[in-house]
N, C-alpha and C positions, 0 to 999 in steps of 0.2 A: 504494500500500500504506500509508503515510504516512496518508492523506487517511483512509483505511478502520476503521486504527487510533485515530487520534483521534477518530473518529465513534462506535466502538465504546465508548472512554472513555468520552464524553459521554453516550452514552447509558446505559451501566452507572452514572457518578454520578447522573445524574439520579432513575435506578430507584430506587439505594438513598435519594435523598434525599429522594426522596417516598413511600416505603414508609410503612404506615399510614395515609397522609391519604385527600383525596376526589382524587387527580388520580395522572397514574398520562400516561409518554412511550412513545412508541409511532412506531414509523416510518411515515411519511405517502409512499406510493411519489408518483416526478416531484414534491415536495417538503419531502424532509428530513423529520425531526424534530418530532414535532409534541404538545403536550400535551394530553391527554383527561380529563375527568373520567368515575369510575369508577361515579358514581352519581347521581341524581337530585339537586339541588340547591335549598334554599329561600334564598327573600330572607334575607340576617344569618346565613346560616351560612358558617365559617370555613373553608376549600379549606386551605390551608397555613399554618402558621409555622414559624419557627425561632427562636433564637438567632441574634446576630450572632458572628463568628467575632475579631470582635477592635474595640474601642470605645476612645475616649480624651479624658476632657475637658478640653482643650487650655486652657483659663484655670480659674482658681481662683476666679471670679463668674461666672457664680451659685456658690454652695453648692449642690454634688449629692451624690447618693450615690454613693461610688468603684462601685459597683457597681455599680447600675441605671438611674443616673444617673436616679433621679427627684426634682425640687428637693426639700432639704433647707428647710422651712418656710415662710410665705405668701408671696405675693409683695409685700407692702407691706416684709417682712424683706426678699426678694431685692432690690426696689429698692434701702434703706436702703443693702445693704452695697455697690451700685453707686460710689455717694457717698461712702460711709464704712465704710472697712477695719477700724476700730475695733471697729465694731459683729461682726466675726465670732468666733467663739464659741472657745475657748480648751479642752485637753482639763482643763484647772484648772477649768472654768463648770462648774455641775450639768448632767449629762448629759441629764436632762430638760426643759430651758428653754433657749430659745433668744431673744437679744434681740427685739427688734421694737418696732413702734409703740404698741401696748398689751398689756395685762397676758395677755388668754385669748390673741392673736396667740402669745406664747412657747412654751404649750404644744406639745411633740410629744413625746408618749409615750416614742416609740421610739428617737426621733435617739441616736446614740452616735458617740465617736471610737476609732478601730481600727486596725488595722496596714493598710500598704498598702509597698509594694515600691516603688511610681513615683515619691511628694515625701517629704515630712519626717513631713505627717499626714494622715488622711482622714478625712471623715462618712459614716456610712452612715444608711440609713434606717428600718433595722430589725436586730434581734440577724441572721436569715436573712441578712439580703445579706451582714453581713459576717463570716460564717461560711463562708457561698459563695465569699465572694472569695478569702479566705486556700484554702479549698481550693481553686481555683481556679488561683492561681499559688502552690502550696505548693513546687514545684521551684524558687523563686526565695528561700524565707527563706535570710538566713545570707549573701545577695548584694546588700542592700538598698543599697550605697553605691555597687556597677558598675553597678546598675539605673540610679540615681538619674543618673549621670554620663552614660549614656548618652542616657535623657530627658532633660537638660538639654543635651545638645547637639543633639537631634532641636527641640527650643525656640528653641533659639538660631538654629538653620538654616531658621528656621520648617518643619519636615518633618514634620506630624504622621504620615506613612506611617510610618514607621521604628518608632517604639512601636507601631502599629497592627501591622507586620509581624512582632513579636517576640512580641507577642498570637496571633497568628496559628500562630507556630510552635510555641508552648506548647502550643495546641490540638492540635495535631497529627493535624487532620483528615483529610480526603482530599480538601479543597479545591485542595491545592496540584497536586497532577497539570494540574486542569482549569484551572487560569488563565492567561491569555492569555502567553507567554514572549518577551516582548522588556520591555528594559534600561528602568529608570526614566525615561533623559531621551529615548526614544524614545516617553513616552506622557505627553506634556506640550505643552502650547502653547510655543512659542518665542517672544520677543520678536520683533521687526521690526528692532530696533538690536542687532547684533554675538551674535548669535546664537551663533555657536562660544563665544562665551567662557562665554556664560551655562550652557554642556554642558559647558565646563570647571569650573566652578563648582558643577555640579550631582555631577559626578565626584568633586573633590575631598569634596565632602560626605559622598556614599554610602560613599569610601574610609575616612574618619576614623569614621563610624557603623558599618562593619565592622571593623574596627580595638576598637570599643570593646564592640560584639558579639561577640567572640570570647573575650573574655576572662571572658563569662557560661559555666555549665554548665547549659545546658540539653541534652534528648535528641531537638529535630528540628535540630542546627544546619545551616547549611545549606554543601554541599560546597566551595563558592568564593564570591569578591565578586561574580562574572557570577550565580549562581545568587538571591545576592540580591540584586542589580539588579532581576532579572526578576521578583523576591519585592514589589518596593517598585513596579516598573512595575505590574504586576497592581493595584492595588490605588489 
């Protein structure tokens, strides 16, 4: 019954998640589940997208947009600021020039700096992104300093799952039924040397990250630390 019910999940997400496109799941008898397209198809036509349900650019080089994470100026600028932290733009620079190696290289129209929940400051790449973004995570103004505390220890533990998980529950998709439910350090490689500790180690993590998740208001949180274990395993 178990087995019948989860099938039936997957297959109702799947329904809704491709409702509109060209593809369309359907039960395939003596093998499962299976995906159809619903129409004739040409070379270069686009079957599915989405959105991702939850993103995080884990270092501060490149320069991206908190948003869409698409580089923030050319790349002879993205080298520059590889080498030289100097070179990266201040919200004091005019909002439309950005260093670089010559003069037309600076121009971007659009580049702006903006609110962001996750560091201290963001770029975005256009007024839209970071429009979007603040709507986006608008349930988080007003908590920018437990955000911030709690991505710097998701940094520190290098765990980039944890912010991506938090992403996730803002969304408050209907992703989370469908993901796979076992605990974080059940869906990880293990060293070869002293293995338990490294699961203690991984515990201890997840416990201080919920610990510092809880102290957010957000409306998916989630029921227990086991609950998001299996939030950060998924993922």
């Amino acid at each position: 019954a178990t087995s019948a019910t989860s099938a039936a999940q997957r297959l109702a997400f799947f329904t809704t998640l491709f409702k509109g496109s060209k593809l369309a799941v359907k039960e395939c008898t003596g093998k499962g589940v299976g995906v159809y397209t619903t129409e004739k198809i040409a070379e270069g036509d686009v079957l599915f997208g989405e959105d991702p349900d939850g993103t995080f650019q884990w270092r501060t080089q490149p320069l991206a947009c908190e948003h869409c994470l698409r580089l923030v100026g050319t790349l002879d600028y993205q080298m520059r600021l590889l080498f030289d932290l100097a070179a990266k733009p201040s919200p004091e620079n005019d909002r439309n020039l950005l260093p670089a190696l010559t003069e037309p290289e600076r121009v971007l129209a659009e580049a702006k700096h903006g609110w962001t929940t996750w560091r201290d400051e963001a770029w975005y790449c256009s007024s839209a992104c970071a429009a979007s973004h603040r709507e986006a995570f608008a349930a988080l103004v007003g908590q920018e300093h437990l955000v911030q505390a709690f991505v710097a220890h998701a940094i520190e533990v290098r765990t980039p799952f944890f912010v991506i998980a938090l992403k996730v529950l803002l969304k408050g998709s209907g992703l989370l039924p469908n993901l796979l439910q076992k605990p974080y350090w059940d869906c990880v490689d293990l060293p070869e040397e002293d293995p338990a500790e490294y699961i203690e180690e991984m515990k201890r993590d997840l416990a201080t990250s919920w610990g510092l998740l809880k102290k957010l208001t957000i409306p998916c949180m989630p029921e227990s630390m086991e609950a998001y274990a299996c939030l950060v395993g998924s993922l």
